[in-house]
N, C-alpha and C positions, 0 to 999 in steps of 0.2 A: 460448403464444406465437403471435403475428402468421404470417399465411403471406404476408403481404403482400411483392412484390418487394423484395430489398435489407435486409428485416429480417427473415427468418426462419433464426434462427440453427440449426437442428435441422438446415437442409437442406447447410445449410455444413458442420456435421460429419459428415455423411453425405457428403461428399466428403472429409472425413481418411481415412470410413472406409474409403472406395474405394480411397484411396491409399495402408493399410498404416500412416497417421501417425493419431497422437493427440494431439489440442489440448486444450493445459495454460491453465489459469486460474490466478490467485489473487487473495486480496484483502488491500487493506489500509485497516484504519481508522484515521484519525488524533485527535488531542485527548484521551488517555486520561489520565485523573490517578486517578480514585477508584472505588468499586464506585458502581453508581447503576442503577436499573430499566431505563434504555434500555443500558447494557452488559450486565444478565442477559439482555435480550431479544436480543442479538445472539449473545449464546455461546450460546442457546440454540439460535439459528434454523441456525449456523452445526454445531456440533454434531450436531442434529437430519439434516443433510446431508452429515456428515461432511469438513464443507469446513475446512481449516487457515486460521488469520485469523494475521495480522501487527500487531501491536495497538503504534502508535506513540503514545509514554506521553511527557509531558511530566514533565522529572526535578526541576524545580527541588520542584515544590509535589506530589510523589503522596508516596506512604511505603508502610507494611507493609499498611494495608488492600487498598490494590490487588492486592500481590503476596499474602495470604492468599485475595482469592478468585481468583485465576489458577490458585492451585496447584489447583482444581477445575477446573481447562480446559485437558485435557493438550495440548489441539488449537493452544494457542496458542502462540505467539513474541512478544516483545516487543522493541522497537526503537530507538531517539534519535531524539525528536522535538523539536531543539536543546536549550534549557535551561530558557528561562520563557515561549516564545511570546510573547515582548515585541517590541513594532514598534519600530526603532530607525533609519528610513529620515525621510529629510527629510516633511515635509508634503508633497509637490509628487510623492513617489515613490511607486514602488508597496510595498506593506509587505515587510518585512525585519528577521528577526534575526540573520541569519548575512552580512550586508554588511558594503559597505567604510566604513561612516558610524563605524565602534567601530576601535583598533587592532588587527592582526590577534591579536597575542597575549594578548586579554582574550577575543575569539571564540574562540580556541582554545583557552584555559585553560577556559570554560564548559561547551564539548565535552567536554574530557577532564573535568570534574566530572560533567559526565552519563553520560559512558558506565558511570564508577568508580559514581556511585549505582545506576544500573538494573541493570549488572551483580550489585552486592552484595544488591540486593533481589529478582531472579529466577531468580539462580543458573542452571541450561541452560538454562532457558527466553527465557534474554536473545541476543540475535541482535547483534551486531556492526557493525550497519547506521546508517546516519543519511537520517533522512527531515528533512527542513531544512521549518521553518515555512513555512509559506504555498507550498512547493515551490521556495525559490530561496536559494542560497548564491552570494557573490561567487567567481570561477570559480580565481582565485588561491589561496582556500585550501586550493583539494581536493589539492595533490601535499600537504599536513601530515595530513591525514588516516587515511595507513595508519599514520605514527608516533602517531598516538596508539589504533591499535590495529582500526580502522573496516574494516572486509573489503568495503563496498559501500555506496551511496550510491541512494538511491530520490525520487526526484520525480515529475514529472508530465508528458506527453510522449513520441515517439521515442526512445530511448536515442542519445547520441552516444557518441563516445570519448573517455572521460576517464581521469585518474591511477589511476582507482581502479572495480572494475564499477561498471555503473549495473543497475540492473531496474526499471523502470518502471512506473508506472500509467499506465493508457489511457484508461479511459473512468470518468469521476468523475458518480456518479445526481445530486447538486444542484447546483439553479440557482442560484447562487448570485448573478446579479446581477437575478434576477426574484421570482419566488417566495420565493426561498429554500427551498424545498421541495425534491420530487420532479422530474427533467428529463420533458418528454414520452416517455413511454416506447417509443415508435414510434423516436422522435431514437438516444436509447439503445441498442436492439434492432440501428437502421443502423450506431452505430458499432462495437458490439462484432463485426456482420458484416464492417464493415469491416477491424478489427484482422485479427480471423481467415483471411482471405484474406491480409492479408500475413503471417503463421502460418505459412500452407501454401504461400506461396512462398519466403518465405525464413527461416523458423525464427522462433522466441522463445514467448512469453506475451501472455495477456491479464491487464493488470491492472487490476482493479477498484478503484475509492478511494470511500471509504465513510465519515461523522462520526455516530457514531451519538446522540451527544447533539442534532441538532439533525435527525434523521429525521423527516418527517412518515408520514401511515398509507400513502403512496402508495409512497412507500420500502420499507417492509416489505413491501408488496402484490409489487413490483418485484424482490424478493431473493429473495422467495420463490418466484415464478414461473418466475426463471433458473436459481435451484437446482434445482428442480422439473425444466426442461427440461433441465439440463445435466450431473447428478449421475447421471441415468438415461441416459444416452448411451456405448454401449460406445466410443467413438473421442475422449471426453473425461475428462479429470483436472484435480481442484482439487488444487493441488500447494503446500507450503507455500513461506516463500520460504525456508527454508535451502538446501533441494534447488538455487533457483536459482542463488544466491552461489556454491555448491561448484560448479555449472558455471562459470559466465561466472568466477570465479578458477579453473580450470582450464583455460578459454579464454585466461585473459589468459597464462598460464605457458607455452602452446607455442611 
């Protein structure tokens, strides 16, 4: 990793260590339907590191192949990643399947068919959480959401205060409106330094958002090298996200 001002993440935690605290990571991949060589390479890399992945699995189109090879990746969790990743936002919007363009009780009927499939097909491995397509759900549905059983809600962003925990990702490796690849990794390096300074002032995670079907080699270079610095770091932990959920709904209960 860089020593360069502002992105050298190693010296950052080396001020947790100073201060008695230990900065938690996790990550999460989105777009999971089927097994496929770029999902063995990431359980592998992840594994390899011992890092827990959060593996948000679109319910409409996966089935039992998915969940036969999960059951070989005890490290994993799997998520609601809505129903079919269908855009259903006007032309003129930004994409959306969990908006106000459908009534709400066809959005919500979808949910609860996805929680009920991914549950049935990952059994504990299945987490209670909804990662909403593209990172955006219309902000009205979320008080329906613990009735259909959802313990936390994960996007993209600061966590605000909503009906239900949020846990966050923070810093997403693709460019998505450039390359499409890999971000500059210097970019990357800044904001995860950046996260982690507000870590150490006022609590939480860093979360990492990750598609590993559409990784380029710069990607892997990138994952590998964090892991590498951050896995070997006594004042850091890659922590899954159930650990989070059971805090922040313990947060939200006092």
């Amino acid at each position: 990793m860089s020593d360069t001002a502002g992105t050298d993440i190693s010296a950052v935690l080396d001020r947790f260590r100073q201060a008695g605290r230990v900065a938690r990571f996790w990550l999460r991949d989105d777009d999971a339907i089927a097994p496929t060589p770029a999902l063995d390479r990431l359980l592998a890399l992840t594994e390899a590191h011992g890092v827990p992945l959060a593996l948000a699995v679109i319910p409409e189109p996966t089935g039992e192949a998915l969940a036969e090879r999960l059951a070989r990746a005890p490290h994993v969790g799997v998520t609601v990643h809505g129903w079919r990743h269908a855009n259903h936002a006007a032309e003129t919007s930004k994409k959306q399947e969990l908006g106000a363009d459908r009534p709400a009780d066809v959005v919500l009927g979808e949910l609860s068919a996805g929680f009920a499939k991914l549950a049935a097909l990952h059994g504990e491995r299945f987490q209670p959480v909804l990662v909403p397509p593209w990172n955006r759900i219309e902000p009205g549905l979320l008080r329906d959401l613990p009735g259909l059983g959802f313990q936390a809600l994960s996007v993209y962003g600061p966590e605000k205060p909503a009906a239900l925990p949020m846990i966050n990702t923070h810093v997403d490796v693709m460019d998505w409106h450039g390359t499409r690849g890999c971000r500059d990794p210097e970019a990357l390096r800044r904001e995860i330094v950046a996260r982690l300074s507000v870590c150490l002032e006022s609590g939480g995670s860093v979360g990492l958002l990750t598609h590993h079907l559409v990784h380029d080699a710069a990607v892997w270079v990138f994952l590998r090298d964090l892991f590498d610095a951050t896995t070997g770091h006594p004042a850091c932990r890659w922590v899954g996200l159930a650990e989070l959920v059971g805090e922040a709904a313990a947060g939200q209960n006092r």
